[in-house]
Backbone of each chain as ProteinMPNN parsed JSONL, in Angstrom:
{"seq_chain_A": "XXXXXXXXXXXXXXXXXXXXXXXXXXXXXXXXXXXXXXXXXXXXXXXXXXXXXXXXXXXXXXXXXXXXXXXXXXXXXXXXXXXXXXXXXXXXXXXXXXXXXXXXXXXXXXXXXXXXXXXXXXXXXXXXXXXXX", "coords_chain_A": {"N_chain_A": [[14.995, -29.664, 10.681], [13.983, -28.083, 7.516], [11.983, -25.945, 6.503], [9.814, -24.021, 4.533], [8.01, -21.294, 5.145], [5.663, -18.912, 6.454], [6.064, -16.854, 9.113], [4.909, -15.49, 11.982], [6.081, -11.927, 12.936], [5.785, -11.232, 16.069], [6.483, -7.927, 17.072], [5.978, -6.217, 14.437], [3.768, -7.24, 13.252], [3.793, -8.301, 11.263], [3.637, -11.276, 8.689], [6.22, -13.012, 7.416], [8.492, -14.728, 4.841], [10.161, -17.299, 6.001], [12.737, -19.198, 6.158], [15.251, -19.966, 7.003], [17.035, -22.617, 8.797], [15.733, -24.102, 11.307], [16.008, -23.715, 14.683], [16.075, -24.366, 17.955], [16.05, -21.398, 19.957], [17.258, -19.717, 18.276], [18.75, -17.108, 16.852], [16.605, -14.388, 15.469], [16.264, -12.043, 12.879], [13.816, -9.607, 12.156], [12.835, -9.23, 8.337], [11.007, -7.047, 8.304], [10.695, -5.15, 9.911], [12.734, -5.215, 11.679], [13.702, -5.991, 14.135], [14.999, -8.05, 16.748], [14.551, -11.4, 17.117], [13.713, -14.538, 18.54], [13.877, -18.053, 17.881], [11.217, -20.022, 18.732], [9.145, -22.935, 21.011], [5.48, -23.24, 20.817], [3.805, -25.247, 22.094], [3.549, -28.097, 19.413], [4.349, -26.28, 17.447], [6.303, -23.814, 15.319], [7.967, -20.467, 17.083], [8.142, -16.982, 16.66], [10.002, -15.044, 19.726], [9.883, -11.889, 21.581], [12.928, -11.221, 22.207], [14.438, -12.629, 25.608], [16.356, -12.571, 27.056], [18.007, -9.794, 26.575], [18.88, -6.503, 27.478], [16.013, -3.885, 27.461], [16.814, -1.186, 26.276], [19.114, -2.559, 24.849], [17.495, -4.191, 23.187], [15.709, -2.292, 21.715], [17.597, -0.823, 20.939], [18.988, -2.429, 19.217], [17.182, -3.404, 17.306], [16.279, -0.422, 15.936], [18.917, 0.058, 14.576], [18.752, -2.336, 12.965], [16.855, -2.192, 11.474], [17.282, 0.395, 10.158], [19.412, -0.092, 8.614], [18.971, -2.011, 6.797], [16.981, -0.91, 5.62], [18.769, 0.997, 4.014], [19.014, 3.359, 5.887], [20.355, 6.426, 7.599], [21.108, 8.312, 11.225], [20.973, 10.292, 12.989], [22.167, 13.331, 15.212], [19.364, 13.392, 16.464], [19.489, 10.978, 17.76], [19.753, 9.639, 20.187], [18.51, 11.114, 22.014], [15.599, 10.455, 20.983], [16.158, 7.514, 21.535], [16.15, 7.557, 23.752], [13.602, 8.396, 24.558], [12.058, 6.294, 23.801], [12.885, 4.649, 25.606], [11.304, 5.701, 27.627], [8.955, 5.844, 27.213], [8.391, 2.846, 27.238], [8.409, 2.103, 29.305], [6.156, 3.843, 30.572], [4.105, 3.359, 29.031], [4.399, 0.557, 28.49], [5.815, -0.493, 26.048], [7.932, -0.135, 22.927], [6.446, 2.657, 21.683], [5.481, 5.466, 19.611], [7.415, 8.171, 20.41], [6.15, 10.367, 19.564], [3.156, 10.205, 19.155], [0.423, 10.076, 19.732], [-1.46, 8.089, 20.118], [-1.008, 4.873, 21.748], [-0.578, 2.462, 20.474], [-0.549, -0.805, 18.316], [0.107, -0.374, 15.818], [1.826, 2.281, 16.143], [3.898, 1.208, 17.317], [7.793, 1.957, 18.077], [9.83, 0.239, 14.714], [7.583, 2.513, 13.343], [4.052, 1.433, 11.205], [3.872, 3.858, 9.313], [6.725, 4.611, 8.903], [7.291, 2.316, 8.117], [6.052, 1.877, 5.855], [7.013, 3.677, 4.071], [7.494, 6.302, 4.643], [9.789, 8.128, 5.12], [10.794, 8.007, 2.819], [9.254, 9.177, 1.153], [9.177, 12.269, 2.824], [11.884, 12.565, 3.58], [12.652, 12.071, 6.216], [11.877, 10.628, 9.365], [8.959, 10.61, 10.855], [9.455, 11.4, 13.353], [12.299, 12.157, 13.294], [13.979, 10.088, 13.698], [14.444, 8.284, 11.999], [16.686, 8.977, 8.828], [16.922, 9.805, 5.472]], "CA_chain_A": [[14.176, -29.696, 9.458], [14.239, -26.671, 6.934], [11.029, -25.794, 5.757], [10.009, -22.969, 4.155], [6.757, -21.109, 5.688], [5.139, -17.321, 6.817], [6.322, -16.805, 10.52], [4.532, -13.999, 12.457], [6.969, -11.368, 14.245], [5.486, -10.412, 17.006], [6.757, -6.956, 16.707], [5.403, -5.494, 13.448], [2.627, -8.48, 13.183], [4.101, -9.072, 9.788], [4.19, -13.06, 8.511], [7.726, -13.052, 6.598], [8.768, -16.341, 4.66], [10.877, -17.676, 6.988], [13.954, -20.314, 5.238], [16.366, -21.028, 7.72], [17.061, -23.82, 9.616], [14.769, -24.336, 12.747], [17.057, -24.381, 16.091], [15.368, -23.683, 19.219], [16.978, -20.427, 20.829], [17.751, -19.668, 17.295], [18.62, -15.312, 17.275], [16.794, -13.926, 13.95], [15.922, -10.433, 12.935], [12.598, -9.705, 11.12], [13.325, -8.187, 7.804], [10.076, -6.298, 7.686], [10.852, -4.04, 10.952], [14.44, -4.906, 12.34], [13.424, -6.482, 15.815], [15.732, -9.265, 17.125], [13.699, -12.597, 17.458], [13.908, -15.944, 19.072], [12.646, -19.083, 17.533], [10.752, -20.52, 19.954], [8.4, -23.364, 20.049], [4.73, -22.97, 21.635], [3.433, -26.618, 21.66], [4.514, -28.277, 18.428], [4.44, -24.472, 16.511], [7.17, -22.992, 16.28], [6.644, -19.388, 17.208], [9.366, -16.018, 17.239], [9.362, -14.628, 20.53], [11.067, -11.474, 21.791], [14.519, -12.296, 23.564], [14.07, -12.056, 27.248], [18.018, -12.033, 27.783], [18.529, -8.633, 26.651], [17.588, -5.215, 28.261], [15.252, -3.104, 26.965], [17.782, -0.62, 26.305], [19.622, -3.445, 24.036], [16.355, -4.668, 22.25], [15.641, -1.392, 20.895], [18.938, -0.112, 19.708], [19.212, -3.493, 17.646], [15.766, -2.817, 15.993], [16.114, 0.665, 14.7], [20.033, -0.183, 13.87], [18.291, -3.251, 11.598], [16.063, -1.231, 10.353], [18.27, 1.583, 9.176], [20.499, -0.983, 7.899], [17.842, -2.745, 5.809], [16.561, 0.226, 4.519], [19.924, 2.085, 3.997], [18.682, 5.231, 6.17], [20.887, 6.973, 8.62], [21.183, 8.325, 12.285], [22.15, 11.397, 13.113], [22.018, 13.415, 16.628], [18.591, 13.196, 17.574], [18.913, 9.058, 17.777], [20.163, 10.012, 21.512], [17.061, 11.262, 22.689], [15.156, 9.363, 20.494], [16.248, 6.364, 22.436], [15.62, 8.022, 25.451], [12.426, 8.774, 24.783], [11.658, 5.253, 23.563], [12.633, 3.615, 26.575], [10.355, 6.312, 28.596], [7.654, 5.241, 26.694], [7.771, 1.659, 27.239], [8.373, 2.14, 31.184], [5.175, 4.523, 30.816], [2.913, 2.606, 28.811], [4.482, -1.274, 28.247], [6.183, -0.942, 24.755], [8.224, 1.039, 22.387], [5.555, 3.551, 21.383], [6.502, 6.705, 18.985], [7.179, 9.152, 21.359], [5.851, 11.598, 18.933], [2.188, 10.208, 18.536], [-0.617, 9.979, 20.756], [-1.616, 6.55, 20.387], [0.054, 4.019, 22.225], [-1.094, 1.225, 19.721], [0.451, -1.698, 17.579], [0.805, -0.089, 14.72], [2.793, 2.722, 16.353], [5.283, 0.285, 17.532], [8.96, 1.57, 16.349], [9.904, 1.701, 13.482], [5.899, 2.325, 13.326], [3.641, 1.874, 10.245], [4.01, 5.103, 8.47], [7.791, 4.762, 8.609], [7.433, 0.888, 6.912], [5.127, 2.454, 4.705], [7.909, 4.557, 3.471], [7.738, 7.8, 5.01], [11.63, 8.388, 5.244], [11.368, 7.918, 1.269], [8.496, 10.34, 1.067], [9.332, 13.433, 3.95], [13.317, 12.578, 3.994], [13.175, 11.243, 7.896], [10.597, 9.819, 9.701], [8.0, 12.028, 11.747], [10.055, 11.898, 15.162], [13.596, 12.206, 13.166], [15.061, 8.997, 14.188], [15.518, 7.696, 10.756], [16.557, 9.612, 7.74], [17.185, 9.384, 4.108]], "C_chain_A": [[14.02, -28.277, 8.897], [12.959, -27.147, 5.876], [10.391, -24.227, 5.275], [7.936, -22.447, 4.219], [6.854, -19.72, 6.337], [5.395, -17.619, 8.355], [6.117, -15.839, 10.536], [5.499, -12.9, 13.456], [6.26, -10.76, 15.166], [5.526, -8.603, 17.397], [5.693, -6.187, 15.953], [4.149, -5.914, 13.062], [2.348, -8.874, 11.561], [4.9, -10.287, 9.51], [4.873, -12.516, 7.303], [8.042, -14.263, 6.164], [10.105, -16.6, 5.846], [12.027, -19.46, 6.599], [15.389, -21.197, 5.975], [15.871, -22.05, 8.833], [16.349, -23.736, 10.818], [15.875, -24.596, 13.616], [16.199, -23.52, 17.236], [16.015, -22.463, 19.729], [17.728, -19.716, 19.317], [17.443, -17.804, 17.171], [17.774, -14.979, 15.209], [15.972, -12.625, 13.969], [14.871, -10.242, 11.482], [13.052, -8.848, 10.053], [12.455, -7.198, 7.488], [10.608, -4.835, 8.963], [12.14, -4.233, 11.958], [14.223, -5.693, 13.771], [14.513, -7.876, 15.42], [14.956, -10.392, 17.874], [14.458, -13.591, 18.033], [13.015, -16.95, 18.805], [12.645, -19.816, 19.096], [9.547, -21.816, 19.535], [6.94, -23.011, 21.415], [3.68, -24.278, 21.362], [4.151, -27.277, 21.04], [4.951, -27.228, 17.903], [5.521, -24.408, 16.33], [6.685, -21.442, 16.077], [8.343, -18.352, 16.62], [8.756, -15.137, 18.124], [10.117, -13.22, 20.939], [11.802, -11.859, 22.417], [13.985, -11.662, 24.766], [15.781, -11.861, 27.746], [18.304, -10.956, 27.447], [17.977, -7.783, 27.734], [17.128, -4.345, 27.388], [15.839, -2.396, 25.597], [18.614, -1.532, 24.506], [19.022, -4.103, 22.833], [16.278, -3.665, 21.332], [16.764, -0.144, 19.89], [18.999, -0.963, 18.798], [18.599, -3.144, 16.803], [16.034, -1.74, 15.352], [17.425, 0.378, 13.759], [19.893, -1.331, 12.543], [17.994, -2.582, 10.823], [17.092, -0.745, 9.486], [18.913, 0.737, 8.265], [19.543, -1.391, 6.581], [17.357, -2.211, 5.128], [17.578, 1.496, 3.834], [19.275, 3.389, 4.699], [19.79, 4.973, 7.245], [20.217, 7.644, 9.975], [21.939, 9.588, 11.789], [22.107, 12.334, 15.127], [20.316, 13.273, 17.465], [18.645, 11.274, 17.929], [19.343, 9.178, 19.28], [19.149, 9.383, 22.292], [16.205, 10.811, 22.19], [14.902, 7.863, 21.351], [15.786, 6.35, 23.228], [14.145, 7.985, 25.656], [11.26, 7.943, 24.598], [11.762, 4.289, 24.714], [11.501, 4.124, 27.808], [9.31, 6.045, 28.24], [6.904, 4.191, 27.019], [7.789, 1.492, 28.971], [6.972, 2.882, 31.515], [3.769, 3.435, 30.354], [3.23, 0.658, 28.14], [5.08, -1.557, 26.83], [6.881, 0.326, 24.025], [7.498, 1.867, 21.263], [6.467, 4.648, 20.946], [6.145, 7.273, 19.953], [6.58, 10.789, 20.927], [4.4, 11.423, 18.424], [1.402, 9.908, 20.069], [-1.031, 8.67, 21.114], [-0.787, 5.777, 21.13], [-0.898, 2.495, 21.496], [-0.385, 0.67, 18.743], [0.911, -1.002, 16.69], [1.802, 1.088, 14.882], [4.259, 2.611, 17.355], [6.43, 0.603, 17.1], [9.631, 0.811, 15.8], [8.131, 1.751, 13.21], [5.143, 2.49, 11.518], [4.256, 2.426, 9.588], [5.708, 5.168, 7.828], [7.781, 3.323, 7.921], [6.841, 0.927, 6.439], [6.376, 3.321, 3.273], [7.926, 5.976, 3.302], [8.748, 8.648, 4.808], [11.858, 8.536, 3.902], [10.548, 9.241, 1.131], [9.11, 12.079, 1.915], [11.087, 13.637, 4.036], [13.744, 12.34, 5.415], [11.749, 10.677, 8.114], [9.739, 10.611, 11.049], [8.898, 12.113, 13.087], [11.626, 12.279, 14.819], [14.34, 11.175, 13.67], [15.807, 8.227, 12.74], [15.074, 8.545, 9.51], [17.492, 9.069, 6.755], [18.479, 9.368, 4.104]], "O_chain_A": [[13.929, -27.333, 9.681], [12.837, -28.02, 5.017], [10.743, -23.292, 5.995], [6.978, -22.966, 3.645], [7.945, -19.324, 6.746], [4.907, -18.653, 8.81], [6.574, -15.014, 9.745], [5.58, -13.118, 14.664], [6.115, -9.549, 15.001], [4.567, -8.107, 17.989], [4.742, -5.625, 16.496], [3.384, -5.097, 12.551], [1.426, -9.38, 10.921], [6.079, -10.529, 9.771], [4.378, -11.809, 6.425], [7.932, -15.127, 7.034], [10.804, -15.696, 6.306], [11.726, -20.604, 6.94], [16.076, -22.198, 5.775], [14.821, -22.215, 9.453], [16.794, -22.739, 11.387], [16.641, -25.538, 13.411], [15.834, -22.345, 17.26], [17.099, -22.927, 20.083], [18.835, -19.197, 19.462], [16.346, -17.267, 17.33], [18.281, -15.277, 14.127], [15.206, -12.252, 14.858], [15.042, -10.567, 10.307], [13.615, -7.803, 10.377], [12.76, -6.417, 6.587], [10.802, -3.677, 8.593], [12.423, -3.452, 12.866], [15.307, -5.766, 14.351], [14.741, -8.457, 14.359], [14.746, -10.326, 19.085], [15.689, -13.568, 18.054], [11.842, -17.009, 19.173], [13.429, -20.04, 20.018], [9.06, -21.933, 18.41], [7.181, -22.661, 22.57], [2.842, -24.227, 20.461], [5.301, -27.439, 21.447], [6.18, -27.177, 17.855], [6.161, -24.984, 17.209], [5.723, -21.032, 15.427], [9.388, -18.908, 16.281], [7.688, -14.55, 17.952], [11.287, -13.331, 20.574], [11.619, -12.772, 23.223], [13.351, -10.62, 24.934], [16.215, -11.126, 28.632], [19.29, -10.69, 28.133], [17.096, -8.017, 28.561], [17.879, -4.004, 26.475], [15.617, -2.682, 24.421], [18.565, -1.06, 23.37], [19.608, -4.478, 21.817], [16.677, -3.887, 20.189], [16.768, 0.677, 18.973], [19.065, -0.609, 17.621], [18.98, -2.669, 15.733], [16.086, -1.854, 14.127], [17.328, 0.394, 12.532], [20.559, -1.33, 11.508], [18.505, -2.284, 9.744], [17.608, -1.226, 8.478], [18.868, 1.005, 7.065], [19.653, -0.87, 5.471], [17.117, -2.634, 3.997], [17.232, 2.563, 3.326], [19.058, 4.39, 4.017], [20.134, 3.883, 7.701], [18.988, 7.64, 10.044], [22.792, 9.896, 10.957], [22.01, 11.61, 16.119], [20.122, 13.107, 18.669], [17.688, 10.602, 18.315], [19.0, 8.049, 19.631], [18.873, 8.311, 22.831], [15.466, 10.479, 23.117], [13.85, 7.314, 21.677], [15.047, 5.472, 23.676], [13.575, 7.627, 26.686], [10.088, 8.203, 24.869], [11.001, 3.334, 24.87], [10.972, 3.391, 28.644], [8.476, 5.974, 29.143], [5.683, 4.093, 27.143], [7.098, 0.704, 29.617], [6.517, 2.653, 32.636], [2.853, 2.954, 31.021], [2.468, -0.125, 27.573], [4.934, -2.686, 26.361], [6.613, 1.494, 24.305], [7.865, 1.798, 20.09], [7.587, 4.921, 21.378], [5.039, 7.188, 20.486], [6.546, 11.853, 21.545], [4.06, 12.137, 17.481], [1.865, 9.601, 21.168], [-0.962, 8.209, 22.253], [0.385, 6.151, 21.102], [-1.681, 1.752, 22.088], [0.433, 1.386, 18.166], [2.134, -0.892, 16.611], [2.662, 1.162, 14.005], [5.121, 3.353, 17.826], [6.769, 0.084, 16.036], [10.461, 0.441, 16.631], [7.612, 0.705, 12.821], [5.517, 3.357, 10.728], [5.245, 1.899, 9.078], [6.001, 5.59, 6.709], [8.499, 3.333, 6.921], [6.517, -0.217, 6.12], [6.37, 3.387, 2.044], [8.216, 6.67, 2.328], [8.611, 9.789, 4.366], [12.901, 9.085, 3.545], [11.143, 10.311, 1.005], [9.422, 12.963, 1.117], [11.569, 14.679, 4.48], [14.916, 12.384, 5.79], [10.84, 10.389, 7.334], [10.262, 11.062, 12.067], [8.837, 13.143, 13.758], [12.319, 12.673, 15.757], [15.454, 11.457, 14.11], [16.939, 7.826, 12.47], [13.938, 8.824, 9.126], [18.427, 8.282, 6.9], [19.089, 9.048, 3.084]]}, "seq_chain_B": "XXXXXXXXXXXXXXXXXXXXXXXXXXXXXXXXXXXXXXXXXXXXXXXXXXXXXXXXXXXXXXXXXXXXXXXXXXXXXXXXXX", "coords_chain_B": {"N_chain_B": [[2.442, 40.998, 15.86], [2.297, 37.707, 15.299], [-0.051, 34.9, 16.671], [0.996, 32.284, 18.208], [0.91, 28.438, 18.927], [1.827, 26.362, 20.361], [1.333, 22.975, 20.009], [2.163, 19.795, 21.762], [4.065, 17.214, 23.264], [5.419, 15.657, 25.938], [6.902, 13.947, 25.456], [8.49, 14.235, 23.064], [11.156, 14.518, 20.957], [10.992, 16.403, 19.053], [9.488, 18.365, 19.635], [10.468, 19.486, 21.915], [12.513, 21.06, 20.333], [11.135, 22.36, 18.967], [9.817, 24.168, 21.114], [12.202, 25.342, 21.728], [13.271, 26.613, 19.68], [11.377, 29.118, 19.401], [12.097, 30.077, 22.297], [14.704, 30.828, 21.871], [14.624, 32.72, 20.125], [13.382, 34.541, 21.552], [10.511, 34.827, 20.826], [7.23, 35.223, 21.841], [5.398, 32.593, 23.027], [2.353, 30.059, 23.188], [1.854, 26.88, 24.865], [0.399, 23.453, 24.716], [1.499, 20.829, 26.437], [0.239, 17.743, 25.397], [-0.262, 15.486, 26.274], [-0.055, 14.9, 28.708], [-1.604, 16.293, 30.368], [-5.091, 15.772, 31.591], [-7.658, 12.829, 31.706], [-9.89, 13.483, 29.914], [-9.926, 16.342, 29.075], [-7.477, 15.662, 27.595], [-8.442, 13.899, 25.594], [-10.069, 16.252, 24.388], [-8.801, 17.687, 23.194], [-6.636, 16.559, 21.998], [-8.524, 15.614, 19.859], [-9.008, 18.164, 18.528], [-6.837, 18.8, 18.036], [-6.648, 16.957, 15.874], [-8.421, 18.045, 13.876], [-7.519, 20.398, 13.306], [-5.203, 19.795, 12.251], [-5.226, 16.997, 10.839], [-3.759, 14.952, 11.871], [-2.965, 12.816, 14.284], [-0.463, 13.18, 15.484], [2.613, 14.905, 16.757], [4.998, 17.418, 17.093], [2.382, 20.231, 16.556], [1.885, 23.328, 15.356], [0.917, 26.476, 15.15], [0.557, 29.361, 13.636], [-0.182, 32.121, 13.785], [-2.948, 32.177, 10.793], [-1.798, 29.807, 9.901], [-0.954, 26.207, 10.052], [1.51, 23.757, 10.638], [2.839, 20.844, 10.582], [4.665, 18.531, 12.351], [7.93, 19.409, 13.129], [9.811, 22.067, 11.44], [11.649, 24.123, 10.466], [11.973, 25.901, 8.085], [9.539, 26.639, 7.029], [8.446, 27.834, 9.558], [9.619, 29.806, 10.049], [8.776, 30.991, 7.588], [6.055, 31.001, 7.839], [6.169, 33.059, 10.068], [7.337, 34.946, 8.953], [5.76, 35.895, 7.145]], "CA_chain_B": [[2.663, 39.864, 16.199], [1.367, 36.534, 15.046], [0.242, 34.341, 17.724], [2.112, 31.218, 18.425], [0.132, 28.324, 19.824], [2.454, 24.737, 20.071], [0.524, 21.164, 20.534], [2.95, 19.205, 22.249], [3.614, 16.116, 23.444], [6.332, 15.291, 26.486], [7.692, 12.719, 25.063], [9.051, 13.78, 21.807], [11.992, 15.546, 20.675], [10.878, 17.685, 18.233], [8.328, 18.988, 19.807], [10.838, 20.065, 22.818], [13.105, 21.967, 19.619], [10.117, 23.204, 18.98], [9.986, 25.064, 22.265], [13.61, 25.92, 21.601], [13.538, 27.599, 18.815], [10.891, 30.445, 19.658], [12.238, 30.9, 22.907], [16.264, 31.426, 21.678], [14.416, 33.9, 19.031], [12.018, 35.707, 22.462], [9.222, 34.711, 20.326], [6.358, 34.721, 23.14], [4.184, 31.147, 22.709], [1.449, 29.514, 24.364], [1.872, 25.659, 24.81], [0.079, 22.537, 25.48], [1.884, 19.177, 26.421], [-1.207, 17.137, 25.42], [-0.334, 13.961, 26.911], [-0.095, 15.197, 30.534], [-3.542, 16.368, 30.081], [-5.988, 14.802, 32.467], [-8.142, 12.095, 30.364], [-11.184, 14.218, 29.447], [-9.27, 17.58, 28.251], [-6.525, 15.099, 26.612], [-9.22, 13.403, 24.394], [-10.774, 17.091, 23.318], [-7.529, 18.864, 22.839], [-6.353, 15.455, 20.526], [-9.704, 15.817, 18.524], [-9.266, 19.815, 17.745], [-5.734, 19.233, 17.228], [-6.531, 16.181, 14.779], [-9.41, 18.658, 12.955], [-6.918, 21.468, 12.218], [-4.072, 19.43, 11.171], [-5.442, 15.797, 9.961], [-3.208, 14.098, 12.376], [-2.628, 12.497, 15.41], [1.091, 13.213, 15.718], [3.152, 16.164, 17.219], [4.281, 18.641, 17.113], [1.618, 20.605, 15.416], [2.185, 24.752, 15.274], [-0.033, 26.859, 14.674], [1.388, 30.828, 13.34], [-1.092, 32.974, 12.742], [-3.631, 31.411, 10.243], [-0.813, 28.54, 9.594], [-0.547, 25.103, 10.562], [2.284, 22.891, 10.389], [2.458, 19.558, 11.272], [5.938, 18.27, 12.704], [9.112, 20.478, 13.198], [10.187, 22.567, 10.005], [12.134, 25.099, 10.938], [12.12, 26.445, 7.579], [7.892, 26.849, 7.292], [8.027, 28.09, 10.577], [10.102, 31.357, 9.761], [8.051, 31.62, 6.512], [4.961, 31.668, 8.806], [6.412, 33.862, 11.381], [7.588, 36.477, 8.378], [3.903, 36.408, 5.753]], "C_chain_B": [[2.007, 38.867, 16.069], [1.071, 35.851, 16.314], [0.908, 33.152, 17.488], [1.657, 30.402, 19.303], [0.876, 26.343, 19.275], [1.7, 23.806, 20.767], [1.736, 20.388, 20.409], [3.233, 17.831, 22.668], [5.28, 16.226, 24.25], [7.423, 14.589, 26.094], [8.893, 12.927, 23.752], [10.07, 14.861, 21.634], [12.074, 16.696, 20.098], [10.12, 18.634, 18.489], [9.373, 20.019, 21.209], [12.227, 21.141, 21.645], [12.508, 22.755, 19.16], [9.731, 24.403, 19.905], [11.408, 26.147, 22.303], [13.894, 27.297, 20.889], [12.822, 28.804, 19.084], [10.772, 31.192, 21.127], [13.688, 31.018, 22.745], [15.235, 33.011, 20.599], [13.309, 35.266, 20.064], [11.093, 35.864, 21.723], [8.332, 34.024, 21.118], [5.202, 33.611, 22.275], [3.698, 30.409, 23.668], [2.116, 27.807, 23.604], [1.064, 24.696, 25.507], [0.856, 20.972, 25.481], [0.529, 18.372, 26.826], [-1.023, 15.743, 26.458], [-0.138, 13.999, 28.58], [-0.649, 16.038, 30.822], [-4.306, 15.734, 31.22], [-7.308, 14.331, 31.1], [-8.853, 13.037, 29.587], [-10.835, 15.436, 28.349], [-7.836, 17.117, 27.253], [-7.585, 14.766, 25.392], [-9.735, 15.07, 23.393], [-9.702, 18.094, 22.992], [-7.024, 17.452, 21.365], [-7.448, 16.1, 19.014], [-9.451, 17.525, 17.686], [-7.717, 19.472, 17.522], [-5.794, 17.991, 15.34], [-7.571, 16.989, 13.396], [-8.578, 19.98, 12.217], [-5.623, 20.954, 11.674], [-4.203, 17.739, 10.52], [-4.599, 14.505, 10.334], [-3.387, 13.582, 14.036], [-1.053, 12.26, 16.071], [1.767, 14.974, 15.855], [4.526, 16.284, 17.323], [3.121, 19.195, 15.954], [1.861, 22.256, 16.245], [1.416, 25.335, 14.839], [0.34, 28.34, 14.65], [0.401, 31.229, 12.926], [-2.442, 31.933, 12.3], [-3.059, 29.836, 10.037], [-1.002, 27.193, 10.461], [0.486, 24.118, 10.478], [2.378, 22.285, 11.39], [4.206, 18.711, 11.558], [6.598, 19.4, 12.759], [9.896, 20.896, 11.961], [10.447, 23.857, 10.179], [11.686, 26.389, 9.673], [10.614, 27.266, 7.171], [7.841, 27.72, 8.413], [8.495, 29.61, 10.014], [9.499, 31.679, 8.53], [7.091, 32.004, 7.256], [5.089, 32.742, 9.736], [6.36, 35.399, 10.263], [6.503, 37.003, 7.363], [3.533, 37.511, 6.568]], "O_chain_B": [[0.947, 38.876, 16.696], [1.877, 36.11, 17.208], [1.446, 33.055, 16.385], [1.663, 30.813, 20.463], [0.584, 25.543, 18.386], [1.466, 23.856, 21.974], [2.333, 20.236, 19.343], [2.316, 17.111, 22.271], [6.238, 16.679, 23.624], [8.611, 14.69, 26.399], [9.828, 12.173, 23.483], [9.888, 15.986, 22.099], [12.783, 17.677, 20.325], [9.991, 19.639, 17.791], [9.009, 21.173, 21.436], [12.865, 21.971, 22.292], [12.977, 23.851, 18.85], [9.373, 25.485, 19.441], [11.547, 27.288, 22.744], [14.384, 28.386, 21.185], [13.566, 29.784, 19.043], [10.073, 32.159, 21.431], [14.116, 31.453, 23.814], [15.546, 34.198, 20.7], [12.764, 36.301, 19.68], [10.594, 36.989, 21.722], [8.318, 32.804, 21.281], [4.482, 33.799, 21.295], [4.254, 30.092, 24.72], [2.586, 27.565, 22.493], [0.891, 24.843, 26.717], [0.723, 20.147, 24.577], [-0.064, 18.29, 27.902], [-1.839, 15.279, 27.256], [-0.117, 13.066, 29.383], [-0.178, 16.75, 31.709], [-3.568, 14.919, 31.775], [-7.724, 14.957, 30.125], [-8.342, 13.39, 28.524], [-11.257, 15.532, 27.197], [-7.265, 17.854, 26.45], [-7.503, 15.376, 24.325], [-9.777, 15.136, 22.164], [-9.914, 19.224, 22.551], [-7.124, 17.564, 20.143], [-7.283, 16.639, 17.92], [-9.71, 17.835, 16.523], [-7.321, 20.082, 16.529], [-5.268, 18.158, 14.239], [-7.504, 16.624, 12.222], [-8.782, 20.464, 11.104], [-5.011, 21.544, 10.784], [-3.314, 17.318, 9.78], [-4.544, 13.448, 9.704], [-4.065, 14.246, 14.82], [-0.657, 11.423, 16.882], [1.427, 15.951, 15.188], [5.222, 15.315, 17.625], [2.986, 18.749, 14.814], [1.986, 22.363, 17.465], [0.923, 24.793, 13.85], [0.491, 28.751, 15.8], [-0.061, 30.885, 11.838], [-2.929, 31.113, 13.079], [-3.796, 28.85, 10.024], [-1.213, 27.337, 11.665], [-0.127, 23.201, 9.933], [2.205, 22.59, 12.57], [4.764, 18.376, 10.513], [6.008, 20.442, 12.475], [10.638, 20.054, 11.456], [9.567, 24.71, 10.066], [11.227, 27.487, 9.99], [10.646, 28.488, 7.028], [6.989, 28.588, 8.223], [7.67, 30.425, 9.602], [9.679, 32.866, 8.258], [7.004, 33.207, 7.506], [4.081, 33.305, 10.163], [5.757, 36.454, 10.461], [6.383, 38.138, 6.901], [2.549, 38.191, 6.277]]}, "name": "protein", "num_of_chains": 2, "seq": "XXXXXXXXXXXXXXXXXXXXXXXXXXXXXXXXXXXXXXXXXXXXXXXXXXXXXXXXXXXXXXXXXXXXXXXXXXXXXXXXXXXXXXXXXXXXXXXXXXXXXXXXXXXXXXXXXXXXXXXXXXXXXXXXXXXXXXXXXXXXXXXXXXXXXXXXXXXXXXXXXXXXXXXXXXXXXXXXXXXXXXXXXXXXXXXXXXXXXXXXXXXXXXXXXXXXXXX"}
């Protein structure tokens, strides 16, 4: 059944209309912040959950690579350590946290806030240099 | 000599090019990596760094009277040469 309704990504905790087809196990990528979803259902609901078959590692290269994509920005050498410093994050405190802010809270989830605010349009990258204009 | 006083943060890249740059140039600087802090002196080092630069994000630099807030190479050598 194809119905057309606000689905929350877990991720960014932005409800997106949501148009395609309902399939359980179904791969889709939020277009507000790039994350790679899984429809899922939680009761009747249905929900998007993150994938549990990737690794970490795999989750978060997709996301910023959406991103960028979605927002035409580029990559250049710090996306390395960047990475690196994103997966040390979430082994430290449970999530990919900017490794360049103090908080370890939702909204600095990456790509965090400030950068889906449109920082990268404003500054020409995005406060840690992972994505630029 | 200006002083030279980097708010840091382990984690982040720019903040460790930050380190880079004023020791390839033997420009002597004090540093704190805030986040490996113990709680108490993390929370009041955050607060004075969020009162002189309006953030909660690092690096923050501090030259002299100057503050800049992220890595800007090009600010930085203006600050270093006023």
């Amino acid at each position: 059944m194809n119905s057309v309704e606000k689905m929350l990504c877990p991720v960014c905790q932005v409800a997106f209309l949501f148009k395609e087809e309902r399939v359980l196990g179904k791969r889709v990528v939020c277009p507000v912040c790039g994350a790679i979803l899984v429809l899922s259902k939680n009761n009747r609901e249905w929900i998007l959950e993150r994938p549990k078959d990737i690794t970490l590692e795999e989750e978060i290269r997709a996301r910023v690579e959406n991103f960028a994509r979605l927002r035409g920005y580029r990559f250049n050498e710090m996306k390395e350590p960047l990475i690196e410093a994103l997966l040390k994050k979430h082994e430290k405190y449970g999530d990919f946290y900017c490794p360049c802010k103090i908080d370890n809270i939702p909204e600095n989830v990456c790509p965090c806030l400030e950068t889906r605010q449109g920082s990268v349009e404003r500054d020409g990258h995005c406060h840690c240099g992972l994505f630029w204009k | 000599m200006k002083s030279v006083m980097l708010y840091t943060l382990s984690t982040c890249p720019f903040c460790k090019m930050a380190k880079k740059f004023f020791e390839s140039r033997d420009i002597s600087y004090n540093f704190v990596d805030v986040d490996l802090l113990p709680e108490e002196e993390k929370e009041r080092t955050v607060a004075k760094v969020q009162e002189i630069s309006g953030r909660r994000a690092f690096p923050v630099i501090v030259i002299g009277n100057e503050v800049i807030v992220g890595y800007d190479e090009l600010r930085i050598k203006e600050a270093l040469e006023k």
